[in-house]
N, C-alpha and C positions, 0 to 999 in steps of 0.2 A: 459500540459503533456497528453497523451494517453496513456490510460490503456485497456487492455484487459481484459477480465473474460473469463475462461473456465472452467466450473464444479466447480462453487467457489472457484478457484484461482484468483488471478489478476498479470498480469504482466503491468510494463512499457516497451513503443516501442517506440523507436527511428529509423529516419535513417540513415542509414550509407553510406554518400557519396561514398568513399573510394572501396565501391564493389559495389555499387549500388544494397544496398537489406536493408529490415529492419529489425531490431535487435531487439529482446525480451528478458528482464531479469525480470526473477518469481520473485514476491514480496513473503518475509517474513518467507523464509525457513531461515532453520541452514547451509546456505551454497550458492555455485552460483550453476546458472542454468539458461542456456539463451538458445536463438535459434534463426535462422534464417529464412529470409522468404520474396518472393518477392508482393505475395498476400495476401490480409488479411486471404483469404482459406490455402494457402501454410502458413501463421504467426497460425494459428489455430491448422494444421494439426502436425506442429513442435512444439510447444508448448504443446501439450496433450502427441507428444512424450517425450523430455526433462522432462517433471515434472515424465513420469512411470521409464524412465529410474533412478533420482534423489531417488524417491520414493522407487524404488527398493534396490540400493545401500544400500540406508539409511539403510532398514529391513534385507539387510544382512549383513550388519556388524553394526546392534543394536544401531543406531543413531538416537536419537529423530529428524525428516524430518524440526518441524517446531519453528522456532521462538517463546521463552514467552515472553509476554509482563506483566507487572506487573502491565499497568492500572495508573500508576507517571511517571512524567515527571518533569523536571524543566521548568521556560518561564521565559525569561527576559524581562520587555516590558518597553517602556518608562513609565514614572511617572504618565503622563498626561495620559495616554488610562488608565494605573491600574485603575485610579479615575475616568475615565468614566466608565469601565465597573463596577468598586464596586456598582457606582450609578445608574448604568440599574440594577443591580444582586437587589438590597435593595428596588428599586420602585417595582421588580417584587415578591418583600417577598423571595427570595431565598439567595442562596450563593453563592459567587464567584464562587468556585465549579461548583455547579450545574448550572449555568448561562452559563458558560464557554461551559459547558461539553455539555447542550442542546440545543447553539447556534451550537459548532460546530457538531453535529449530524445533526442538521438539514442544514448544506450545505453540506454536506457528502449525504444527503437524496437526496438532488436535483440535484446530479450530479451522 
């Protein structure tokens, strides 16, 4: 997947055969928001547009712009990984939880 960041947004870009241009959709608003774009300068230049114009809308008709997350999630994993990572979480004195949470921060970190 590619993502862009602009002003601490992030979008995913895809392309899109079909017109030969690539496609940006804003990650993690209350709503869509995409743009087009055949350079990464033109994917930049359109994307800063699309989030003031979303932005805007939002504020004038009193729409919270962005996604809450509450921080819970469900994970279904097989049996066998659950008990391997219980047993990385327990050798490292922590909790699943926290094991979970601070592995995946740190691939989030390195990408």
């Amino acid at each position: 997947m590619n993502i862009m960041k602009v002003e601490g947004h992030k979008a995913k870009i895809e392309y899109d055969p079909e017109i030969d241009m690539f496609r940006g959709e804003i990650l993690g608003l209350n709503g869509g928001a995409d743009f087009y774009g055949k350079t990464p300068g033109e994917l930049r230049k359109e994307f800063k547009k699309s989030l003031n114009v979303f932005l805007n809308v939002c504020k004038e008709k009193g729409i919270e712009p962005y996604k809450d997350y509450s921080g819970k999630f469900n994970l279904r994993i097989p049996p066998n990984l659950h008990a391997e990572i219980a047993a990385r979480a327990a050798a490292e004195g922590k909790s699943i939880n926290q094991w979970v949470a601070e592995t995946l921060d740190q691939i989030i970190q390195a990408h």
